[in-house]
C-alpha positions as CSV (number, residue, x, y, z in Angstrom):
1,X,52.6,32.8,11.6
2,X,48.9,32.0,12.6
3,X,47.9,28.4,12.1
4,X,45.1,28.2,9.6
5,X,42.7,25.8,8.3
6,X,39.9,25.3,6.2
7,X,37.3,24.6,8.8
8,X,35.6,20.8,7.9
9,X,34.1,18.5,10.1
10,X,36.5,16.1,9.4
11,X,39.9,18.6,10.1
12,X,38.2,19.8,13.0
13,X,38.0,16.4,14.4
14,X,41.8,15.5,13.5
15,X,43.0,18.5,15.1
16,X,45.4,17.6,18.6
17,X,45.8,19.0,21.4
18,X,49.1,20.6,22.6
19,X,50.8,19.7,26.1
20,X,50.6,22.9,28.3
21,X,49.2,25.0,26.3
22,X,46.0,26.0,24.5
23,X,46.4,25.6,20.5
24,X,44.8,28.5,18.3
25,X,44.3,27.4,14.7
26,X,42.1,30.2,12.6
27,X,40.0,29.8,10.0
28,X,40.5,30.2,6.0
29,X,36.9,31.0,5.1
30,X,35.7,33.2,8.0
31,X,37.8,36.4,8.9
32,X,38.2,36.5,12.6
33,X,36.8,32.8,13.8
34,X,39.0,30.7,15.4
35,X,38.9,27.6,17.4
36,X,40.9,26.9,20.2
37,X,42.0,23.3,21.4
38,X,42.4,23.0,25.0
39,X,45.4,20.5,26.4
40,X,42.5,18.4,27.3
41,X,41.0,18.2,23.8
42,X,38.1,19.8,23.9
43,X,37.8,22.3,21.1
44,X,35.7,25.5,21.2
45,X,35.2,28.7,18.6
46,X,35.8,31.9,19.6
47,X,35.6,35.3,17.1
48,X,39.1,37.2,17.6
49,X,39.1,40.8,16.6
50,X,40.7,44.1,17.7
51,X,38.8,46.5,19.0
52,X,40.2,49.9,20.4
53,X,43.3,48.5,20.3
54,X,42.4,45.3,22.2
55,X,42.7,42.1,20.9
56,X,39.0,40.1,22.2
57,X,38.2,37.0,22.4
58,X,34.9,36.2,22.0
59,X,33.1,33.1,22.9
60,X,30.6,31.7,20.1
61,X,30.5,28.2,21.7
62,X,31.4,24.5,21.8
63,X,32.6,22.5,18.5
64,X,30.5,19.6,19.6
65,X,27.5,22.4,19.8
66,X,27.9,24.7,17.5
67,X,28.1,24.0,13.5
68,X,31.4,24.9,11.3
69,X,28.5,27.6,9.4
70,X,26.5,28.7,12.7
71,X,30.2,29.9,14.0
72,X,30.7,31.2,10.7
73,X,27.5,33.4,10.7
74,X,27.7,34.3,14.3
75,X,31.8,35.5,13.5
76,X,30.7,37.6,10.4
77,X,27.6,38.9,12.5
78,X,30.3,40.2,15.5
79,X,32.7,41.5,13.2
80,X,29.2,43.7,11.7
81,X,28.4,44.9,15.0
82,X,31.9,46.0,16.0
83,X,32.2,48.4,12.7
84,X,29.1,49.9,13.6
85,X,30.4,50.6,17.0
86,X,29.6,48.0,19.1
87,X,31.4,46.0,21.1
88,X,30.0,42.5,22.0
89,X,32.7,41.1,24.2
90,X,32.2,44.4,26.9
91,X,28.5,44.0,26.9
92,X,29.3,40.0,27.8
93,X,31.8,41.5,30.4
94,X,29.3,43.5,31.6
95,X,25.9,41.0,32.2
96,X,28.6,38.5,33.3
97,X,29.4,41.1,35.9
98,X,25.5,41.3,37.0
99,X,25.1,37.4,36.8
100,X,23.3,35.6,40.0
101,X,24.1,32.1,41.1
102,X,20.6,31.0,39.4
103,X,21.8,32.6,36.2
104,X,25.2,30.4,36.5
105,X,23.3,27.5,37.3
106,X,21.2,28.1,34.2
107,X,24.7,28.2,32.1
108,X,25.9,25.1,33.6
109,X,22.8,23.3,33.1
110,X,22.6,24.1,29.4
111,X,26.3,22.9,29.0
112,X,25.4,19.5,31.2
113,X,22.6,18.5,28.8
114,X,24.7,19.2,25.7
115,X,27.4,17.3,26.8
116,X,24.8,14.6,28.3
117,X,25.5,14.1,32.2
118,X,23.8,11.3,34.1
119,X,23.5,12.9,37.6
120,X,22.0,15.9,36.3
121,X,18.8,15.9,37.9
122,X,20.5,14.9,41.3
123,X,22.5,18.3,41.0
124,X,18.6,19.8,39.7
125,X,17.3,18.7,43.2
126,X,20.1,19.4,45.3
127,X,19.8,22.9,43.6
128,X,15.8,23.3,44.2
129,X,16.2,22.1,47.4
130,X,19.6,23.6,49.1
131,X,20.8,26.4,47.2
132,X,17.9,28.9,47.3
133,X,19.9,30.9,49.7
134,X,22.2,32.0,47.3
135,X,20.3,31.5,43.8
136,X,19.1,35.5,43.9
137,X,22.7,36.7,45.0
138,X,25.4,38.4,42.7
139,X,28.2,35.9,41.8
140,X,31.0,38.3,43.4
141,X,28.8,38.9,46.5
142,X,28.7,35.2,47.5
143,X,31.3,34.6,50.1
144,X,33.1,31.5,51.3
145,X,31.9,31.9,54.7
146,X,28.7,32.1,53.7
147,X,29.1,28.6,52.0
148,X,31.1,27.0,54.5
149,X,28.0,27.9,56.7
150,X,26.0,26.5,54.0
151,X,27.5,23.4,54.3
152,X,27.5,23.1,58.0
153,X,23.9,23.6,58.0
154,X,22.9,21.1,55.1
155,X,25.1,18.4,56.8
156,X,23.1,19.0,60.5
157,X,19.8,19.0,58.6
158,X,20.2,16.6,55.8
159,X,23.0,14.6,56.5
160,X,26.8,15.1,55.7
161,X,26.8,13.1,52.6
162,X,24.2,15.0,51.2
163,X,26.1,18.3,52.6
164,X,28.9,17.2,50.3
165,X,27.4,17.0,46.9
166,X,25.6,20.0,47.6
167,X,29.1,21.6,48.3
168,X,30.4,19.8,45.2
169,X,27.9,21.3,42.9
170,X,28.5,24.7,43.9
171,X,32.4,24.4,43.4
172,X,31.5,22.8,39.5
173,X,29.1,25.7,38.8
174,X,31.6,28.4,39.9
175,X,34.4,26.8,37.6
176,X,32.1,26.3,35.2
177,X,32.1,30.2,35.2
178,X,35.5,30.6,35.7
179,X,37.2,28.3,33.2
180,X,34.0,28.6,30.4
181,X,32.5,31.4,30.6
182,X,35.7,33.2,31.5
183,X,33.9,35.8,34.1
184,X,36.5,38.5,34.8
185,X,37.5,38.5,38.5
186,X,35.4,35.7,39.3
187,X,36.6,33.7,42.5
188,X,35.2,30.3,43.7
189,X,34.0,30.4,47.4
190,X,33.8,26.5,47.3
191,X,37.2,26.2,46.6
192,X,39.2,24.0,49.2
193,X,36.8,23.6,51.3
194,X,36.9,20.6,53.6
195,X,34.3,17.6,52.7
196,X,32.6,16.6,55.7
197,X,34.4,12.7,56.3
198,X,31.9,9.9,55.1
199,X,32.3,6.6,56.5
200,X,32.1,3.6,53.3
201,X,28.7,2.5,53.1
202,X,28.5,-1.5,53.4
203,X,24.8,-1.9,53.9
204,X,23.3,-5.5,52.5
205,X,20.3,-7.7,53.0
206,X,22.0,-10.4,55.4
207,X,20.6,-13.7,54.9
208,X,18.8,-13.6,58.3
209,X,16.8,-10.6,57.4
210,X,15.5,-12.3,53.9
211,X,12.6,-14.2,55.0
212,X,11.3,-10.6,56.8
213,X,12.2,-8.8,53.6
214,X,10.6,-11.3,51.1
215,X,7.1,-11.3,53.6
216,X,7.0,-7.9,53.5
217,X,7.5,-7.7,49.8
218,X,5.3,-10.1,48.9
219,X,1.9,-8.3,51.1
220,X,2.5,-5.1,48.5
221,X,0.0,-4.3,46.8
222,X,1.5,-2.5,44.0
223,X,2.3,-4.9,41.3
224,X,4.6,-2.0,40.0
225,X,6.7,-1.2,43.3
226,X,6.9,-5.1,44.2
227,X,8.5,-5.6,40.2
228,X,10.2,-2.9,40.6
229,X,12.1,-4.1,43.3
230,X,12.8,-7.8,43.2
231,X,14.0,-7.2,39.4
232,X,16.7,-4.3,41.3
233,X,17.3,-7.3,43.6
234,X,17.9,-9.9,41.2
235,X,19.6,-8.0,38.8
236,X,21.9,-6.1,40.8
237,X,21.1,-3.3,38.4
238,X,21.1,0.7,39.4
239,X,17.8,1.9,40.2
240,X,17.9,4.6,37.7
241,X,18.8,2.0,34.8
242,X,15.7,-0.3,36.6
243,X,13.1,2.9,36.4
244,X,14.0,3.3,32.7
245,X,14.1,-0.5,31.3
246,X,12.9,-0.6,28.4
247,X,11.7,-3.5,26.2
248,X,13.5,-3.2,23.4
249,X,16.4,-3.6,25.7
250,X,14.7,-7.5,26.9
251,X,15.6,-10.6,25.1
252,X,13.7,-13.3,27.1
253,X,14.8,-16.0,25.1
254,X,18.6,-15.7,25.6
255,X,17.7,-14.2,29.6
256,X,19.3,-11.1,28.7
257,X,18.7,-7.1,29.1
258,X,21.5,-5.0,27.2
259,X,21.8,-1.3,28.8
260,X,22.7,0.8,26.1
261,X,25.9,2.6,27.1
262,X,23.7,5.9,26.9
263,X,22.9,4.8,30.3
264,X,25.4,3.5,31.6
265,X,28.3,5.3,34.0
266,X,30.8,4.0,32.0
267,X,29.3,4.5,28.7
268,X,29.9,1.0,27.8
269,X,26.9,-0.9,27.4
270,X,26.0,-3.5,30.1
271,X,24.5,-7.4,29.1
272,X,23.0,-8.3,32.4
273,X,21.9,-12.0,32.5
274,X,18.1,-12.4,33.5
275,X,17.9,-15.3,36.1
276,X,14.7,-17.2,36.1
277,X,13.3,-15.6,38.8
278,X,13.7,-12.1,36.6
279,X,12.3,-13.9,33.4
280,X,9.0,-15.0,34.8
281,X,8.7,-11.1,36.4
282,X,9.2,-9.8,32.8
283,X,6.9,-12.6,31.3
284,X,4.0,-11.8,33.8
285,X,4.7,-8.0,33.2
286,X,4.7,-8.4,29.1
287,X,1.2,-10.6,29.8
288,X,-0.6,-8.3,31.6
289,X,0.7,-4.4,30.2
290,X,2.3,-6.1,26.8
291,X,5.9,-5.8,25.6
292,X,6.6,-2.4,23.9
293,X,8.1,0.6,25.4
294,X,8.7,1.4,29.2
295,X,8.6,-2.1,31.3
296,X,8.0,0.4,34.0
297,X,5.8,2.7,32.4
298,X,3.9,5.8,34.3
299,X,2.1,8.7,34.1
300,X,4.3,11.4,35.0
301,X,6.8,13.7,32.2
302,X,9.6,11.1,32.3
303,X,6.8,8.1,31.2
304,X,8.0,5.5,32.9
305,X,8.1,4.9,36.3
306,X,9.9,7.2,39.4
307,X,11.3,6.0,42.5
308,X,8.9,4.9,44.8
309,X,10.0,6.3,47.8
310,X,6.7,6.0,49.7
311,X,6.4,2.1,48.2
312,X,10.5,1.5,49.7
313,X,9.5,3.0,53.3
314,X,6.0,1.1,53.4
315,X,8.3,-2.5,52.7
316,X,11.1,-1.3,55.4
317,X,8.4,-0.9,57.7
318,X,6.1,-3.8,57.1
319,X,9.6,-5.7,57.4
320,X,11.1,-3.8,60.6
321,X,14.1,-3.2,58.8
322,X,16.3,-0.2,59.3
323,X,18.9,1.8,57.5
324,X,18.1,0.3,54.1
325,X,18.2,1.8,50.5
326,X,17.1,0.8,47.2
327,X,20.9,0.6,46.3
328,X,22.2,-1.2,48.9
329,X,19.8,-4.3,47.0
330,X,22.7,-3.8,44.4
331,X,25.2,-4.6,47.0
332,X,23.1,-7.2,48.1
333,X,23.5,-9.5,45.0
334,X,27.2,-8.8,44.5
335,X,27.7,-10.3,48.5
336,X,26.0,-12.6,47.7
337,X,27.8,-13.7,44.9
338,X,30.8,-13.8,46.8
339,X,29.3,-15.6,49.6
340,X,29.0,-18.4,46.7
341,X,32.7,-18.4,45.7
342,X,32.0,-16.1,42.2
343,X,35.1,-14.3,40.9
344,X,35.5,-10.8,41.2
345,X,36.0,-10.4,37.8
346,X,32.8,-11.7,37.0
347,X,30.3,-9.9,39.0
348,X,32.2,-7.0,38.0
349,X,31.8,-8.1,34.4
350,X,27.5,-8.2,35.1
351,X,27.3,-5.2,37.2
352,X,29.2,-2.9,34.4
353,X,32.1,-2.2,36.5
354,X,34.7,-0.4,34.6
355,X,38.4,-0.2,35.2
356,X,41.7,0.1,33.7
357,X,42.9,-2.6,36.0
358,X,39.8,-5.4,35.6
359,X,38.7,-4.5,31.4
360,X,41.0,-6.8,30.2
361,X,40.4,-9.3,33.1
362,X,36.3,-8.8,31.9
363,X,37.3,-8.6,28.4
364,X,38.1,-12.6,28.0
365,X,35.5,-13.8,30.1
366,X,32.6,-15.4,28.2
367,X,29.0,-14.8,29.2
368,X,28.4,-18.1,30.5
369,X,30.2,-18.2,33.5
370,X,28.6,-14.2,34.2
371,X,25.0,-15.5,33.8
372,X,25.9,-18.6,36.0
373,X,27.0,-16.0,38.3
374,X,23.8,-14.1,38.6
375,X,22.2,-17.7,38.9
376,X,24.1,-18.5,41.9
377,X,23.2,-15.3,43.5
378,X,19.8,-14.7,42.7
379,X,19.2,-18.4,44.1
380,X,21.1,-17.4,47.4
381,X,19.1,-14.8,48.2
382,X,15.0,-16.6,47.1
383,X,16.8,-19.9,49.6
384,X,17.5,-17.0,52.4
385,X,14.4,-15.4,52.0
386,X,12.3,-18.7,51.6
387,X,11.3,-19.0,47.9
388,X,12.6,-21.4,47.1
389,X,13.6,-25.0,48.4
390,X,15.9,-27.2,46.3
391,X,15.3,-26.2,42.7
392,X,11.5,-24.9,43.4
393,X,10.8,-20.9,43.1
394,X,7.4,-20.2,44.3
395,X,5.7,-18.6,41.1
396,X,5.7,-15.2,41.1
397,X,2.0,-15.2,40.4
398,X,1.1,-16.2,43.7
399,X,2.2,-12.8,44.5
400,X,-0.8,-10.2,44.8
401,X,-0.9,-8.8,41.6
402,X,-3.7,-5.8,42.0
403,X,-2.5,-2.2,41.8
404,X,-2.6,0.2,45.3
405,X,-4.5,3.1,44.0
C-alpha cells in the first residue's frame, strides 16, 4: 500500500529518509501530490498521475521552496490540465529537450539562491567571463571534447586554478540537470575530466617584507582601501566577510566582531577578537562616517564596499612585492601566530575553522586565550613592519586619512 500522510509542516519535517532508496509518501488531502525523500534527506513534491497509460512524475518543486498549499494548487491545476487533454510532463520533456547551457545556468542559479550558496557570484563571473562559448548551444550538442578544449584554453590564458573551477561549475550545472531537473538522455561532458594539478598555495607576508608593506600602505590615499586592508590583516578574516562588516556585528567595548553564521563557510557564527590596533581603525571609522550599517559602505548595488583590486595592485607595486593576494594577509596572521608558539586549536577557533576532528578541541577553549592569540599576532606583524616598538602602536591617525577620488 502507498504511504500516506496528511501533509503539515511539522510531518513533513519528521519524515526520514530511507537508505538506498528514494521514499514516496503521498498525500491525504491532494489527489495525485506526493513528496519524495531522497536517501540524502532532501524532500521535494512531485504530482503523480497516469496519463495514456503512463505513470508521470511531475516536478512541482522543493519542500524548502514550495508551500504544503502552493503544491497543492499547482497538483489540482496539473491534474485539470491533463483531463482536458494536456499533458504537462511531455511539454517539460519537450523544452527540456530545446534547453541551452544559459537556460541550465539560469535553473541552477535560481536553485543556488534558494538554497543560499556563498560562492555564487564567483561561479556568476566565471560564467560571464568563460563560458560564453557554450551559453547559446543545445544541452545535447555540447560535447566533452569541446570542454576538455575549454579547459585547456582557460588554464593557458587564465591560469589552471582558475581553469578548474570553471570546469567544476560546468560539471555542477550539468548534474544539476541531470539529477533535478531529470532531462531525459542528458549526459555530462564534464564528467571525469582530469583537473589540471594545483600546487598548495603557502603565500605570506614574511617579516622582512613588513616594513616595505606597511610604507606602502601607509602613502594610500584611500582611507577606505588602507582600512580595508590592515583590518583583513589583523583580523585574519576572509575578504568577502571584511567587504560586508557590518556594525551591528562590532562590539568595541568587549573587542569583538560576531559574523553571523549566514556568512560564514561553516555556517557557524565566528567571534573574532578585535586587537587594539583593529579597535582604534573601527573608532576612527565610527568618528568620521558614524556607526550604523556597512563599516565599509559604497556606492555600488551591493552598498558596501567591493574588492579593491586596483587599490591591492597600487600597494603591491608602491611596495615591490610580488605574487601577493588579499587572502594570503589571512595566512599571514595565522603564521604568525604560530611563529609566537599559539595552539592550533586556537587560531583555528578565531579564524572559524570547522572540523569534525578540532570542534570539540575549539569547543572548551575559552575566549581569552583566542583574543590573546590575535594579540600576539597582530603585534608580530606592526614590530615586523615597524609600528610599533615595545608596547607603542603609532596611531593610526597619523595615517593619511583623505579619500583618492
Amino acid at each position: 500500500m502507498p504511504e500516506k500522510l496528511n501533509f503539515t509542516k511539522n510531518g513533513l519535517q519528521a519524515l526520514k529518509p530511507m537508505s538506498g532508496k528514494r521514499r514516496r509518501v503521498y498525500d491525504e488531502k491532494q489527489k495525485g501530490l506526493a513528496v519524495y525523500i531522497s536517501p540524502s534527506g532532501a524532500k521535494t513534491f512531485y504530482c503523480i498521475k497516469k496519463v495514456g497509460g503512463r505513470t508521470e512524475e511531475i516536478r512541482i518543486g522543493d519542500v524548502t521552496i514550495v508551500t504544503i498549499e502552493m503544491a497543492r494548487t499547482t497538483t489540482a491545476r496539473i491534474i485539470n490540465e491533463i483531463a482536458a487533454g494536456i499533458n504537462p510532463a511531455e511539454q517539460k520533456r519537450n523544452k527540456k529537450a530545446e534547453m541551452t547551457f544559459s537556460d541550465l545556468f539560469t535553473e541552477w542559479v535560481k536553485e543556488c539562491k534558494s538554497k543560499g550558496k556563498k560562492s555564487l557570484g564567483n561561479d556568476e563571473r566565471n560564467y560571464r567571463l568563460h563560458l560564453q562559448g557554450v551559453a547559446k548551444k543545445k544541452l545535447t550538442d555540447i560535447t566533452r571534447q569541446q570542454i576538455r578544449g575549454l579547459h585547456a584554453k582557460i588554464g593557458t590564458q587564465a591560469g589552471i586554478y582558475q581553469a578548474n573551477r570553471v570546469l567544476a561549475l560546468t560539471r555542477a550545472v550539468f548534474n544539476f540537470g541531470i539529477k533535478t531537473l531529470d532531462i531525459p538522455g542528458l549526459t555530462n561532458p564534464a564528467a571525469g575530466l582530469k583537473m589540471h594539478r594545483e600546487e598548495s598555495r603557502d603565500r605570506r607576508l614574511h617579516p622582512d617584507e613588513m616594513p616595505q608593506f606597511f610604507e606602502a600602505l601607509s602613502a594610500e590615499e584611500n582611507a577606505d582601501i588602507r582600512d580595508y586592508i590592515m583590518l583583513s590583516l589583523l583580523t585574519g578574516a576572509r575578504r568577502s566577510n571584511v567587504l560586508t562588516m557590518h556594525w551591528d556585528e562590532i562590539h568595541l567595548e568587549r573587542k569583538i566582531w560576531t559574523i553571523p553564521g549566514s556568512k560564514a563557510k561553516a555556517k557557524d557564527n565566528i567571534v573574532v577578537p578585535l586587537t587594539n590596533a583593529a579597535v582604534e581603525i573601527l573608532q576612527i571609522r565610527a568618528v568620521a562616517n558614524g556607526s550604523q550599517g556597512w563599516v565599509f559602505p559604497g556606492t555600488g548595488k551591493t552598498g558596501h564596499l567591493v574588492e579593491p583590486k586596483k587599490g591591492w595592485a597600487r600597494l603591491l607595486e608602491r611596495a615591490g612585492l610580488k605574487d601577493l593576494r588579499l587572502h594570503d594577509l589571512r595566512r599571514t596572521l595565522a603564521s604568525f601566530q604560530i611563529d609566537a608558539g599559539v595552539s592550533l586549536a586556537v587560531i583555528g577557533k578565531g579564524l572559524g575553522h570547522h572540523s569534525q576532528q578540532t570542534t570539540a578541541v575549539y569547543a572548551r577553549l575559552a575566549q581569552d586565550p583566542v583574543a590573546d592569540a590575535w594579540q600576539k599576532g597582530t603585534d608580530a606583524i606592526l614590530v615586523a613592519g615597524g609600528m610599533k616598538k615595545a608596547a607603542e602602536v603609532v596611531p593610526m591617525e597619523k595615517l593619511p586619512t583623505h579619500r583618492k577620488k
